[in-house]
C-alpha positions in Angstrom: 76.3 82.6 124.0 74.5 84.0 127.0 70.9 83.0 126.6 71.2 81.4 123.2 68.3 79.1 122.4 70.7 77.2 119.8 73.2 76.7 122.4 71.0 75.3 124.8 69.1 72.8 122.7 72.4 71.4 121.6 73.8 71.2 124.7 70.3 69.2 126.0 70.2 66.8 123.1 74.1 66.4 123.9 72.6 65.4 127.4 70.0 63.1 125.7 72.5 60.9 124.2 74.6 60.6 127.5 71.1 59.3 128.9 71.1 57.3 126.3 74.0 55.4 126.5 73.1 55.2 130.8 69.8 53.5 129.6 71.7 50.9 127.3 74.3 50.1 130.4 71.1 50.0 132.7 68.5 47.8 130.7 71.8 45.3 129.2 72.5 44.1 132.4 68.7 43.1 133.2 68.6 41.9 129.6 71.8 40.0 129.7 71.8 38.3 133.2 68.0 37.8 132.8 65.9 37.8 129.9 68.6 37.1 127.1 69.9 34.4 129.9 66.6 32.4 130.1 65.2 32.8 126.4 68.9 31.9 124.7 69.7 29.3 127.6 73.2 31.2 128.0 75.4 29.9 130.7 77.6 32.4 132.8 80.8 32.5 130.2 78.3 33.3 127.6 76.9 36.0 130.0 79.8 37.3 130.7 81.1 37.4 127.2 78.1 39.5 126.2 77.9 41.9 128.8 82.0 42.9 128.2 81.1 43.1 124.6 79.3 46.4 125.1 82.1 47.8 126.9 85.5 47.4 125.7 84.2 49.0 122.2 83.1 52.2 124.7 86.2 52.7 126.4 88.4 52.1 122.8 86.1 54.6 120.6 86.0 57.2 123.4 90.1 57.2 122.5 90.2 56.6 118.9 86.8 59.4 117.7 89.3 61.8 119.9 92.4 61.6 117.3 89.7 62.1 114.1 86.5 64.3 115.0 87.9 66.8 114.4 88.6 66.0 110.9 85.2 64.2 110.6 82.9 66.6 112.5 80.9 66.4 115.5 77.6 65.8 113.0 79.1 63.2 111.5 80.2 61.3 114.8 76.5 62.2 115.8 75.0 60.2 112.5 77.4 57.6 113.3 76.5 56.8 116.9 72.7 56.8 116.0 73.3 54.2 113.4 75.1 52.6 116.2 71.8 52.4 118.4 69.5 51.5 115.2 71.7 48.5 114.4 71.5 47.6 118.1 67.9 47.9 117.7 67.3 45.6 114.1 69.8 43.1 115.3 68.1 42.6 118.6 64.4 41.8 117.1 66.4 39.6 114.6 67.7 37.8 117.5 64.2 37.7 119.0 62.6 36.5 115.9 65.2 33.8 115.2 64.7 30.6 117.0 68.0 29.1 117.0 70.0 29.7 120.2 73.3 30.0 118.2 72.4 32.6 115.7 70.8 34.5 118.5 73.8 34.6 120.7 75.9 35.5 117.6 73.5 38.6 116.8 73.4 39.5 120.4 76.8 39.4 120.5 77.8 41.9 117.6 74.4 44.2 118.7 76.6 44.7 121.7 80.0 45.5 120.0 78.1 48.3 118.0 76.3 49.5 120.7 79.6 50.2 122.5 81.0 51.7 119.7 77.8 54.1 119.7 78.3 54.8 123.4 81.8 55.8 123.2 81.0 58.0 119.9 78.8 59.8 122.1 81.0 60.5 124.6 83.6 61.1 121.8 81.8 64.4 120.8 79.5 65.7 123.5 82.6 66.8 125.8 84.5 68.9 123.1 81.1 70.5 121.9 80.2 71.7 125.9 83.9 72.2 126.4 84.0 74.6 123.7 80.8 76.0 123.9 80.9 76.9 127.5 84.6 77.4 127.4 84.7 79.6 130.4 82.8 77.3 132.6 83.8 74.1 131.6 83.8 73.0 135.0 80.5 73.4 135.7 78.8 72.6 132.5 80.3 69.4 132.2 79.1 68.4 135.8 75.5 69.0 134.3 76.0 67.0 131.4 77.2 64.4 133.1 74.4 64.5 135.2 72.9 62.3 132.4 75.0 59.8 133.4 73.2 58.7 136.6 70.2 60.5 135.5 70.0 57.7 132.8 70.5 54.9 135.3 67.8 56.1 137.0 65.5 56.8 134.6 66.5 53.1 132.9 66.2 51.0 136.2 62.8 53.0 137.2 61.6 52.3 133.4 62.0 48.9 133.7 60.8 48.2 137.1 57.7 49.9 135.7 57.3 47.7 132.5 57.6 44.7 135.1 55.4 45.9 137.5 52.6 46.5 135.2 52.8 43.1 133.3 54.9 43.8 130.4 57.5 40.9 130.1 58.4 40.8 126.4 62.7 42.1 126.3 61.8 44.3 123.0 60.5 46.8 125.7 63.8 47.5 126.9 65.4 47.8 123.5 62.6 50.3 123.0 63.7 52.1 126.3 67.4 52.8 124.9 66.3 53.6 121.1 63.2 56.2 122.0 65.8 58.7 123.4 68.5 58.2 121.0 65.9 59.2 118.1 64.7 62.1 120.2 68.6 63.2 120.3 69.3 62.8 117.0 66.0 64.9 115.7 67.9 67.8 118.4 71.4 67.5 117.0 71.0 66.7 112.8 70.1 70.3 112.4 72.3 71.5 114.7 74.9 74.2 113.9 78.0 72.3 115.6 80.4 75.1 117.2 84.7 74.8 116.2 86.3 73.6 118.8 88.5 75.9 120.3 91.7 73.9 119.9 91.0 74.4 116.1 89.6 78.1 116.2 92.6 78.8 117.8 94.7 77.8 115.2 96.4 75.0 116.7 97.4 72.3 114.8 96.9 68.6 115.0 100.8 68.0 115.8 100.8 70.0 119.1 97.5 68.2 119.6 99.2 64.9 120.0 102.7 66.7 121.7 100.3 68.4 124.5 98.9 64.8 125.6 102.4 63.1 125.5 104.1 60.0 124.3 103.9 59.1 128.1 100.1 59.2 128.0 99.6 57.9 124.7 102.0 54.4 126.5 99.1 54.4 129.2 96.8 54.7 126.7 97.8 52.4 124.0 98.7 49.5 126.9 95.5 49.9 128.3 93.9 49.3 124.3 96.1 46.4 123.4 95.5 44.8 127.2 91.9 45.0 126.4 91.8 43.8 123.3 94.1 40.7 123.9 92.0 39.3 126.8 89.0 39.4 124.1 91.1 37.5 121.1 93.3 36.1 123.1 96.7 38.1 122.3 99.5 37.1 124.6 101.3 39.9 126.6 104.3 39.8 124.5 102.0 40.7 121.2 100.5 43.4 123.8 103.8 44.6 124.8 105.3 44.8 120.9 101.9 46.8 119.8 102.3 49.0 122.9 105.8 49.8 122.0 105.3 50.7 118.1 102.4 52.5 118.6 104.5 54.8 121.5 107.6 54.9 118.8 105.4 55.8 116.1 103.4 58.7 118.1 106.8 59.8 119.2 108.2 60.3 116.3 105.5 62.3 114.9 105.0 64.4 117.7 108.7 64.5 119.6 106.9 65.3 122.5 107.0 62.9 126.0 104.1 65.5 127.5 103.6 67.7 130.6 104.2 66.3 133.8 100.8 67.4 135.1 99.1 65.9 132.4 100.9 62.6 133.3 99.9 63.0 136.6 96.4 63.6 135.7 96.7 60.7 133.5 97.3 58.3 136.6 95.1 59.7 138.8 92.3 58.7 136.3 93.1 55.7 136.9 92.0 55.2 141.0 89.3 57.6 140.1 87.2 55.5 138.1 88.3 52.5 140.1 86.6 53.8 143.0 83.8 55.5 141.2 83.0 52.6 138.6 84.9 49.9 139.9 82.7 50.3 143.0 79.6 50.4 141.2 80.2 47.2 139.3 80.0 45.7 142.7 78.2 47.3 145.0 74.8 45.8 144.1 76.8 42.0 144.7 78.8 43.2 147.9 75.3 45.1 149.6 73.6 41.8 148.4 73.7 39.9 151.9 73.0 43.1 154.6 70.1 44.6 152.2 68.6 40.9 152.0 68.8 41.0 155.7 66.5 44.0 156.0 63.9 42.6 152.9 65.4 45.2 150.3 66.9 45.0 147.0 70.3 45.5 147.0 70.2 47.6 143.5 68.1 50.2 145.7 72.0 51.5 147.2 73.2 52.0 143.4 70.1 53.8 142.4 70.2 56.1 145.5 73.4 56.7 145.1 72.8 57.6 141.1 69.7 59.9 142.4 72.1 61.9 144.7 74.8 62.5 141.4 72.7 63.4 139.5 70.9 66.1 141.7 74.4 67.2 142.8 75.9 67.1 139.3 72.7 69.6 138.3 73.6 71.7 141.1 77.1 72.0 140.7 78.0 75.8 139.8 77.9 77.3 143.6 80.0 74.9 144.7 82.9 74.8 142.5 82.2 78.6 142.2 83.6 78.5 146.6 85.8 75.5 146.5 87.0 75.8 142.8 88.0 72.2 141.2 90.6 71.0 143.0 88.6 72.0 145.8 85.9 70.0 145.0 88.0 67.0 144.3 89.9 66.7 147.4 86.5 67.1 149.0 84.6 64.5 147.3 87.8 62.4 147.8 87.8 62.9 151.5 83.8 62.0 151.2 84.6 58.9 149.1 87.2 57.6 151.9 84.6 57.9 154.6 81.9 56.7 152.4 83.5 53.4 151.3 84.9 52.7 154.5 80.7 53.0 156.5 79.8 51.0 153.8 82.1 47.8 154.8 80.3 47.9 158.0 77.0 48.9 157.7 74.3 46.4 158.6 70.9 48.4 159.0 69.1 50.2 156.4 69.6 53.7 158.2 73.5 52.6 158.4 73.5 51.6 155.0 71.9 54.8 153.4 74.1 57.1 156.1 77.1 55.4 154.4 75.6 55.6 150.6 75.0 58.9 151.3 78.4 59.9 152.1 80.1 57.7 149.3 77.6 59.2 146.8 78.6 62.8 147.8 82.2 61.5 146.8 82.1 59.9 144.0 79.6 62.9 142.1 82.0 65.3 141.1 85.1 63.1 140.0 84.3 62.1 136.5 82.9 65.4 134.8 85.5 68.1 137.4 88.5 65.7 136.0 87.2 66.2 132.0 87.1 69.8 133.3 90.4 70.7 134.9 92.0 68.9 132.0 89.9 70.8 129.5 90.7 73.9 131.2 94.3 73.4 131.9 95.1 71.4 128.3 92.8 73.0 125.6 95.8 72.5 123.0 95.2 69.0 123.4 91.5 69.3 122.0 89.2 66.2 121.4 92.6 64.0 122.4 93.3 65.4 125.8 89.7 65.3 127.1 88.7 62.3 126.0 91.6 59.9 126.0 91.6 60.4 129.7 88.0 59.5 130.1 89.0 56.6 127.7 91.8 55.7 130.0 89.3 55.5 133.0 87.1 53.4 131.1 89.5 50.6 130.3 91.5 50.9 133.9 87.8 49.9 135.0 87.5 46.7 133.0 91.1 45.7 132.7 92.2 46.1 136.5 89.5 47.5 139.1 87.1 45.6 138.7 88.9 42.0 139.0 91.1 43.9 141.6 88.3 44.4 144.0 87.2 41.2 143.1 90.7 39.7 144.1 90.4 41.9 147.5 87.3 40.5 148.7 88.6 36.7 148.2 91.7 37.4 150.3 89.6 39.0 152.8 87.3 35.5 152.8 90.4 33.5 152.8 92.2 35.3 155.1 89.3 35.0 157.5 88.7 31.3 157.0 92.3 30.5 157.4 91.7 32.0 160.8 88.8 31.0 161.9 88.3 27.7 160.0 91.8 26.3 158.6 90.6 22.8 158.5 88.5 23.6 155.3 90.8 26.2 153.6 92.3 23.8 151.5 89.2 22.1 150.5 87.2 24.9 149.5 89.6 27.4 147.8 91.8 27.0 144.3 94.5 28.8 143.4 93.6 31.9 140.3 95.6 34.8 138.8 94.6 37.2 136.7 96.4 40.8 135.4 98.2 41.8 138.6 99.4 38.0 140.2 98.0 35.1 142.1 95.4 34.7 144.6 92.7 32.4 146.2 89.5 32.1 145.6 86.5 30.1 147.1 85.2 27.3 144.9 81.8 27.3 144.8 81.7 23.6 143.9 83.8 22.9 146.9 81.9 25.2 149.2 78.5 23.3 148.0 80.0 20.2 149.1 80.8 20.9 152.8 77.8 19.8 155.4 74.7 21.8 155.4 76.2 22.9 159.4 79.2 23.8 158.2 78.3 25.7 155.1 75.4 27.4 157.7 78.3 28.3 159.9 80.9 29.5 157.2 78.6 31.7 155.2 78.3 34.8 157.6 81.9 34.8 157.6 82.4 35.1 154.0 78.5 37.6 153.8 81.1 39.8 156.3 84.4 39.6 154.8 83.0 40.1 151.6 81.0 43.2 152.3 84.4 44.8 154.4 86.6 44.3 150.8 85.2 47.9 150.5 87.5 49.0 153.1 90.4 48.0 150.9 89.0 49.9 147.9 89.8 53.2 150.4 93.4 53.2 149.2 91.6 54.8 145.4 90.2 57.6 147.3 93.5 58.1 149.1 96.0 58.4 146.2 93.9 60.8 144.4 93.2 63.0 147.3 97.2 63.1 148.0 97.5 63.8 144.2 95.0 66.9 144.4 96.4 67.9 147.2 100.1 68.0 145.6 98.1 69.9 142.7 96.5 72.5 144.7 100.3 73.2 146.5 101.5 73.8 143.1 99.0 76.3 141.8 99.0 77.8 145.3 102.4 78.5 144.9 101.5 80.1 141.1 99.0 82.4 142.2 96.0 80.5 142.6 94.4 77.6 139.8 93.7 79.6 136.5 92.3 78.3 133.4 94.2 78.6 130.2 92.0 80.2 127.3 93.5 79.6 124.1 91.2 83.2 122.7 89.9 81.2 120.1 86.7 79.5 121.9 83.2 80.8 121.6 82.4 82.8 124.6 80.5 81.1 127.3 77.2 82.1 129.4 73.9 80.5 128.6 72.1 79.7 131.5 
């Protein structure tokens, strides 16, 4: 496919769409937390609710398109996530036409379940189709589709800065932000000729599929689902723990396979990675808040910046995993990560603070899109399944433990603090909380609020600091994956070096 124009322009309106779902994460949580907020008089549950209902549909669609689109065709999961985006579109203006707060919320509110399904379709079928079409550098080409990732984030924050900056105030603006480029990827694609993934052209069947990702993974994968979607309706974790178990039984006995011990392995290192790559970025904007205020800069600029470096990076990728090779590149990022994170729990001043991005944003650009990679190069009987279900898994570990875990860290680093330094008030202002992994404490705002004016005055850089340090605990991510790549590299070291596997079936790769 070495210089083939219909190769390319698929694989740039693949990258299209991946901006396009960037720009719908980007532009929701201005809408939710501000415009949606204010206009629909939504109170933080409400806020919360909405935002999470755009991304537990991502993370479960990313797993469920993978065990179908084969059957259905990447065209047809194309079609389906641009529907996806025009429903998100038509219900959106029918919540800004309507002018009860109720029916509003309620539109909102299923806009945002469709446009996560439509965001995990994409992501559903634009990794097989690079995966296959580049299917000797998988590697590398995914890196540069995934630089539309960050590229999207961005674009999207930049955009809307820009509509604010010049006057324009009305929210349809930003709809019209997310649904320009997912028309201008679907005009690329709906013509497309759509290559046969090379599990298929291969010849290998749907069975060994399922057998080559693993009973094992498809427990992780299937807990992860039903833990989701019981903190949404409210299952209990019995009813989580019965659906886990039948649907393991059931994919067991169809496929009589527990799966490979390295794809097991690669399973749970998935699960720190995006921890520490989108766990961290969930946060990073609230935990930078007090030490960028200090200096009279927004603390979003540090998540931008750090975007801006992926995405250059990401574009730039093929000389460098060309030296280091994957694992290579991953226990190098993971090293950069480590000493990224832990600058950026103690960095004060804006040259500190961009030192310390830069560093963290070295790490965390090659994790996501060199993981799709080694497992697309080193599982290709496991298709769709195997590539995706693992991005899948990332995406719910994300929502369902790191992000309330590094939540939980920075409340016992507070309370820990204040129960040395202030003990007198550590009863007053904190309550007891739990949430998927145990107990903790938290401050109570309430509480806090109620403390003298001196006191709160004195308290506060204690908690600005503690806060801001939780980052050091987020370290231990970086740390188990880079003993895990490590462990890897020893094993294919002591094979002869890392080699891809290459099924024969696959379209030749090349275009540049």
């Amino acid at each position: 496919m070495k210089n083939d124009p219909k190769a390319l322009k698929m694989f740039w309106g693949c990258f299209i769409a991946l901006i396009t779902t960037a720009m719908a994460f980007s532009t929701r949580i201005q809408l939710v937390y501000g415009a949606w907020a204010e206009q629909f008089n939504l109170n933080s549950v409400q806020q919360g609710e909405l935002f999470g209902a755009g991304i537990w549909p991502f993370a479960i669609s990313i797993i469920l398109f993978s065990l179908v689109i084969d059957k259905i065709g990447y065209k047809t999961a194309m079609i389906f996530s641009f529907i996806c985006y025009a429903l998100y579109g038509i219900l959106a203006v029918l919540a800004y036409i309507t002018g009860d707060n109720g029916s509003a919320y309620n539109l909102l509110y299923l806009g945002s379940i469709i446009l996560g399904l439509g965001n995990g379709t994409v992501e559903a079928y634009i990794n097989p189709i690079v995966a296959t079409m580049f299917n000797k550098e998988k590697t590398k080409w995914l890196n540069i589709l995934h630089a539309g990732w960050p590229g999207g984030l961005v674009v999207g924050g930049l955009l809307t800065a820009a509509l604010v900056g010049i006057g324009i105030t009305n929210w349809l603006a930003l709809i019209a932000l997310v649904i320009i480029p997912a028309v201008i990827f679907f005009i690329m694609l709906i013509g497309a000729e759509y290559p046969v993934n090379e599990r298929v052209a291969s010849g290998t069947s749907y069975k060994e599929m399922l057998a080559e990702f693993g009973t094992v993974c498809a427990l992780i994968s299937s807990w992860l689902i039903f833990a989701q979607l019981g903190q949404v309706f409210g299952f209990s974790t019995l009813v989580v723990w019965i659906l886990t178990g039948l649907s393991a039984v059931v994919y067991f006995l169809y496929c009589k396979s527990f799966g490979r011990p390295m794809m097991i392995l690669l399973v749970l290192i998935m699960i720190p990675l995006a921890i520490t790559e989108l766990g961290t970025d969930g946060w990073i904007t609230s935990l930078m808040q007090a030490p960028m205020a200090e200096i009279g800069a927004p603390a979003i600029l540090v998540l931008v910046y750090t975007s801006a470096i992926m995405m250059i990076l990401r574009f730039n990728v093929g000389p460098i995993v060309g030296k280091f090779g994957p694992l290579g590149l991953l226990m190098g990022a993971a090293g950069f990560a480590i000493v990224g994170l832990w600058l950026l729990a103690g960095a004060k001043s804006l040259i500190f603070i961009f030192i310390a991005a830069t560093v963290y944003g070295i790490g965390k650009t090659f994790f996501w899109p060199t993981m799709l990679g080694v497992v697309s190069e080193q599982f290709p009987k496991g298709g769709a399944l195997s590539l995706n279900a693992i991005a899948g898994v990332g995406m719910l570990s994300v929502g369902i433990i790191g992000v309330p875990l590094i939540g939980a860290f920075q409340e016992k680093n507070v309370t820990d603090a204040l129960a040395a330094s202030n003990p007198e008030v550590i009863e007053t202002i904190t309550v007891d909380k739990n949430y998927v992994l145990g107990d903790y404490k938290a401050v109570d705002p309430a509480a806090f609020a109620g403390l003298p004016e001196a006191q709160q005055a004195a308290i506060q850089p204690l908690i600005e600091e503690h806060t801001q340090g939780a980052l050091r605990k987020v370290v231990v991510f970086p740390i188990i994956m880079l003993i895990g790549y490590i462990g890897l590299h020893l094993y294919f070291k002591g094979r002869g070096g890392y080699k891809p596997i290459d099924l024969g079936g696959g379209e030749s790769s090349g275009a540049h």
